[in-house]
C-alpha positions in Angstrom: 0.0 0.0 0.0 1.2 3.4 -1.0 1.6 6.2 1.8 0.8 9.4 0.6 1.9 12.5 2.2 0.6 15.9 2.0 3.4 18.8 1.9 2.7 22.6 1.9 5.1 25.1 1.8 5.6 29.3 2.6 8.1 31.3 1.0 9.3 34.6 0.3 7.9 35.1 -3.1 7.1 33.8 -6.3 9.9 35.0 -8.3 12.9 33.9 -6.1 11.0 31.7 -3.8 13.1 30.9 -0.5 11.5 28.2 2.0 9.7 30.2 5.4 8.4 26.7 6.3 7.4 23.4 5.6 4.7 20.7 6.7 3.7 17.5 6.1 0.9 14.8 7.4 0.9 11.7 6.2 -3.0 9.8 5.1 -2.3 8.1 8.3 -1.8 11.3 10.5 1.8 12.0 11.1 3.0 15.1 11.1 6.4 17.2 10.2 6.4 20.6 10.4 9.9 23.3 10.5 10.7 26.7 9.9 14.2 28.1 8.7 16.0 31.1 8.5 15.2 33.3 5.5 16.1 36.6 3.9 13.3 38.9 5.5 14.2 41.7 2.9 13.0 39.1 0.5 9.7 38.8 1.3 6.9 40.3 -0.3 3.9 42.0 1.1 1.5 39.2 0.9 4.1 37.5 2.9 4.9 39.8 5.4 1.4 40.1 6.0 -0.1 36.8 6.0 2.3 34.2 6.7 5.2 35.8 8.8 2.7 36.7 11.6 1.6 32.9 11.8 5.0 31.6 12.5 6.5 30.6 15.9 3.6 28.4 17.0 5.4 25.7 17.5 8.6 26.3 19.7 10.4 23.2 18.7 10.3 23.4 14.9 12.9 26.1 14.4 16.0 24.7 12.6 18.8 25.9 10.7 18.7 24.7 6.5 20.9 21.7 7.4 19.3 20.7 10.3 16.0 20.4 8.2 17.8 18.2 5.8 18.3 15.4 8.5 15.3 16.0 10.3 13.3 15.5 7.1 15.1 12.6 5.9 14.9 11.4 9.5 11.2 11.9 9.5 10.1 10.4 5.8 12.8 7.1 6.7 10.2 6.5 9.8 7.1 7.2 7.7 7.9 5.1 5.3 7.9 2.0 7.1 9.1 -0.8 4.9 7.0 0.7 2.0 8.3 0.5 -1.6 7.6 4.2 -2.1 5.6 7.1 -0.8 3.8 9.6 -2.5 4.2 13.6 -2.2 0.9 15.2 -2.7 2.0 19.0 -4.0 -0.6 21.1 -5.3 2.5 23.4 -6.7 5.5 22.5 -8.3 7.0 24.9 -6.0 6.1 22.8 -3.0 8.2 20.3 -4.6 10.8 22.5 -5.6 11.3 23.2 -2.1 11.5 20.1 -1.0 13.7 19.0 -3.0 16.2 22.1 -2.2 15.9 21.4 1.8 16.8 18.2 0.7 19.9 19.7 -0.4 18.8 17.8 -4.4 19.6 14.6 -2.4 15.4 12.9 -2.8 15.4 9.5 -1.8 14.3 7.2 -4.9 11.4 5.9 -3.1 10.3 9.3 -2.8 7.5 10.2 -6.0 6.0 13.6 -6.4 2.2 13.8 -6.7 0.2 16.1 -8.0 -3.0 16.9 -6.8 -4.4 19.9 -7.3 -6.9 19.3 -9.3 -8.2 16.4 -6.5 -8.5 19.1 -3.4 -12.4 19.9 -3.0 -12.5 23.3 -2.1 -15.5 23.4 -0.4 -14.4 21.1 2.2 -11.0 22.4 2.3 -12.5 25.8 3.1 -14.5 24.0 5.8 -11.3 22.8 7.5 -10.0 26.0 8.3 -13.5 27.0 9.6 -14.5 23.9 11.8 -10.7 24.1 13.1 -10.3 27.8 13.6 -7.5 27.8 11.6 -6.0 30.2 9.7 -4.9 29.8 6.1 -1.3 30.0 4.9 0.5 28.0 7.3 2.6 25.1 6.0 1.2 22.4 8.7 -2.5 23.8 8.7 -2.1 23.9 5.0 -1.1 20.4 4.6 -3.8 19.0 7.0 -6.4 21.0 4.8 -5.4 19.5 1.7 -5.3 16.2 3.2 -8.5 16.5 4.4 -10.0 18.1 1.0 -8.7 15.2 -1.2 -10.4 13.0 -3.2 
C-alpha cells in the first residue's frame, strides 16, 4: 500500500522563492512541520502580512537549513515504514521545488512527487479551516487542509 503525504510550503515570493516553512501529514496522520532562517528583505507584502505573523507556533520546529535536511530525511525514513515508495501530494510545483532544495537535491528514490491539485475539494478544504479555527497559509495547517479536502 502506497503512503501518501501531503506537503505545503511558505516562501518569500514567487519569483525567487526561499523556504519560510514546511509541513507534512501523512493519510495516516503523522506530522512534520519546520521553519528556517530566510532573507526577510525578501519577502513580499502578501508574505509579510499573511504568513510571517503565523510563524513561531510551535517552539520546537525552528532549525537551521541543514538541520532540516536530516530531520526530514529522519522523518520520511520513519514514515515510510518498509514501504516501496511514498507519495508527495504538492498542489504546486513549487512545494516540490522546495522540497527538494531542503533536501539539499539529495530525494530518496522511493520518494514520487504527486500532483494533486486538481483532487482538493474546495469546499471542504475551506470548511477545515472554519471547523478548526484555523488560519490559512500555514505550511502544517495547509497540509492537513489539503489532506482533508482530497479526493
Amino acid at each position: 500500500m502506497t503512503l501518501k503525504i501531503f506537503l505545503d510550503t511558505e516562501f518569500t515570493d514567487f519569483i525567487r522563492p526561499h523556504l519560510i516553512s514546511i509541513g507534512m501529514v501523512t493519510d495516516s496522520g503523522d506530522e512534520f512541520y519546520a521553519e528556517i532562517p530566510y532573507p526577510e528583505s525578501e519577502c513580499s507584502d502578501f508574505v509579510r502580512e499573511t504568513v510571517i505573523p503565523l510563524l513561531g507556533r510551535f517552539s520546537d520546529a525552528i532549525y537551521s537549513k541543514e538541520d532540516l535536511s536530516v530531520r526530514l530525511r529522519i522523518w520520511l525514513e520513519l514514515v515510510r515504514a518498509q514501504r516501496d515508495h511514498i507519495e508527495i501530494c504538492v498542489d504546486s510545483q513549487t512545494d516540490w521545488d522546495l522540497l527538494i532544495n531542503a533536501l539539499e537535491y539529495q530525494v530518496p528514490k522511493w520518494c514520487r512527487q504527486t500532483f494533486v491539485g486538481n483532487s482538493i475539494d474546495e469546499l471542504v478544504r475551506c470548511d477545515f479551516y472554519r471547523t478548526n479555527k484555523l488560519p490559512e497559509h500555514h505550511a502544517l495547517y495547509d497540509a492537513m487542509a489539503n489532506r482533508k479536502a482530497f479526493r
